[in-house]
N, C-alpha and C positions, 0 to 999 in steps of 0.2 A: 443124046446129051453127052457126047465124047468129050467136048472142052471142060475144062478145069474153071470152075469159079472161084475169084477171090472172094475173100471177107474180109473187112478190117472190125477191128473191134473194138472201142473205147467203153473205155468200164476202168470201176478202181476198186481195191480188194475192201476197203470199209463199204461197203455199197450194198447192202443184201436183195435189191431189184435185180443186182448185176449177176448173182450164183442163179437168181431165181430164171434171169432171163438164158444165163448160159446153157440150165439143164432143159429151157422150151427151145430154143436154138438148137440143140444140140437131138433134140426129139424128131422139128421140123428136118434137120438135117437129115439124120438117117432114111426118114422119108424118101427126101430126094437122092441119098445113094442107094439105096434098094432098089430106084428105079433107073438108074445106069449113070447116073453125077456123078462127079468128082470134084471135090473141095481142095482149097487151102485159108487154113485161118490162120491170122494175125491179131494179134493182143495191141493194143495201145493205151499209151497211160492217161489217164484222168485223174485230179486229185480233187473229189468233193471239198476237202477242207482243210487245204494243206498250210496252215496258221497252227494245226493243232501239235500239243505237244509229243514228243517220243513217248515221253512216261504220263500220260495225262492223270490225275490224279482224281480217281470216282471212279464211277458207273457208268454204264450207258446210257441211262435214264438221267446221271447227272448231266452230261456232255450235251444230251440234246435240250434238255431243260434253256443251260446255258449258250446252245448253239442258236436254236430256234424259238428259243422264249416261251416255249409251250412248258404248262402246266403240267408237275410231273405226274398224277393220275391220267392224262389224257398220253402224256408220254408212255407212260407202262400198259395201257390199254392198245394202244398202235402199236408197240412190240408184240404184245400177244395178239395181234392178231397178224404179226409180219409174220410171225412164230409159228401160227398154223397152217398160214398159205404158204408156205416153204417146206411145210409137212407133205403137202401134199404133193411137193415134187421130188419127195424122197430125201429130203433135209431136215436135219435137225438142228435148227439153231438153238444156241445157247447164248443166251443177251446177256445173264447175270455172269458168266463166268468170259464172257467179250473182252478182251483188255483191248480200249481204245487209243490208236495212236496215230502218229504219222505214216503216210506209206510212201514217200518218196523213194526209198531204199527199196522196198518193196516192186516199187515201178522200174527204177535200176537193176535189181536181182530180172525180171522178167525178160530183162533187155540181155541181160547176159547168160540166163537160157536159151534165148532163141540166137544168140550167136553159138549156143552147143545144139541147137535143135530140140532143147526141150522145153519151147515156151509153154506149150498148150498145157503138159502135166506138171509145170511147174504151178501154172494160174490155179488150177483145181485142188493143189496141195494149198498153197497160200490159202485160199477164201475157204474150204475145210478146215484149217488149221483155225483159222479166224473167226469165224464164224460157228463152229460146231464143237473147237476142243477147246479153245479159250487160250490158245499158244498164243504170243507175242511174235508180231508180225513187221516193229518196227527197229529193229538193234539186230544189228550185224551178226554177232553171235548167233542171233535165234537164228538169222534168216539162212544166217548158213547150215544151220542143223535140217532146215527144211529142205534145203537147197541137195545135201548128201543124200537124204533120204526120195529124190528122185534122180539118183546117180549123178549127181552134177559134183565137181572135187571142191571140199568144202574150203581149204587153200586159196583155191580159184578164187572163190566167191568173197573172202576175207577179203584180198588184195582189189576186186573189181569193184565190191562197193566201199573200202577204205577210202581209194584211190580218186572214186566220185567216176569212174571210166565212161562210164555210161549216163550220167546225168545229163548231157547234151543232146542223149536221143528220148528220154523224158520229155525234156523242155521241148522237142522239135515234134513229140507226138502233141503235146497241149498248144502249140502252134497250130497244128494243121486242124486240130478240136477245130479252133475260132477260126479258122479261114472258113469250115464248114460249118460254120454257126453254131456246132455241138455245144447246148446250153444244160446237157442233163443227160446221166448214162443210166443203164446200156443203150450207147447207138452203134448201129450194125451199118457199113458200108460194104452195098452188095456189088462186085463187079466193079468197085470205083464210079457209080453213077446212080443207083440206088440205095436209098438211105431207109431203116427201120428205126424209130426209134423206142425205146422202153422193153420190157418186159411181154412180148406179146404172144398171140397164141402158138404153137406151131405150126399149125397149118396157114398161119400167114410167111413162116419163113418157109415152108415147102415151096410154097405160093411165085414170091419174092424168089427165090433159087429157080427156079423154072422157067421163072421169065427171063431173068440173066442168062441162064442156060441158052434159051431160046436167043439172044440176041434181041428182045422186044423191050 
């Protein structure tokens, strides 16, 4: 398994299927490079709910209340238990200390990682930061704080997402979403010709890698 497989990866940093499905992705992965793979992965943007505001104003349990109409006891019970199954893959979310916002900037900051090469520890700061420390993940400032702290120049990053630099390859990744019918992330495009979608086991992305690998 000498060749190189791609991955494309659409997921958005509000998403907590999307950390859950990165660290079974990232499980099945090692699988397949222990046994002679070799990968390259690509982040692409998806916005679940990109109407919301920068500074939304509430909770998590407000936001979905209002998002999807569910009754907020049955909202705060499907956080704990989003809360538990993310334990178990070494995550600790924190819903109540979540500040939910926009991630458009978020998706532009990742774009201007991977023009420095560092999309992949970029995404992992972002959805840690968001999900487990309660950092703000939508205003320039923060993002640039997050941005320095995986060696990226925080400078850079002011002026690229001021500037909107990167917004056009946003918009060109939620483009090729719907050309691929991507109606709900994480979906994983393996080799440019198979697709996973959701959250699944690892031994299905082993699975899925070996077959590309193979050319099957």
């Amino acid at each position: 398994m000498s060749r190189t497989v791609k991955i494309d990866i659409w997921s958005d940093i509000a998403c907590p299927w999307c950390f859950v499905g990165k660290r079974r992705f990232e499980a099945g992965a090692a699988e397949f490079t222990a046994g002679g793979g070799t990968l390259e992965v690509e982040f692409h943007s998806f916005e679940l709910a990109p109407d919301t505001p920068v500074d939304f104003d509430g909770s998590e349990v407000d936001f979905l209340v209002s998002h999807k109409g569910m009754p907020a006891t049955q909202v705060t019970q499907m956080l704990g238990q989003m809360t538990e199954l993310a334990a178990g893959e070494g995550l600790a979310y924190d819903f109540e200390a979540l500040q939910h916002t926009n991630t458009v900037k978020a998706h532009e900051l990742l774009h201007f990682a991977k023009s420095k090469g560092r999309q992949v520890e970029m995404k992992e700061r972002l959805l840690a930061a968001y999900f487990e420390e309660g950092r703000h993940v939508g205003r320039v400032d923060d993002l640039a704080e997050l941005a320095s702290e995986v060696g990226l120049d925080r400078d850079e990053v002011v002026e690229a997402l001021k500037s909107e630099e990167f917004l056009p390859a946003v918009r060109a990744d939620k483009e090729q979403a719907i050309a691929y019918g991507i109606s709900g992330v994480p979906f994983f495009v393996i080799d440019g010709r198979l697709g996973v979608s959701g959250a699944q086991a690892p031994s299905v992305f082993a699975e899925v890698l070996q077959k590309a690998a193979a050319g099957s």
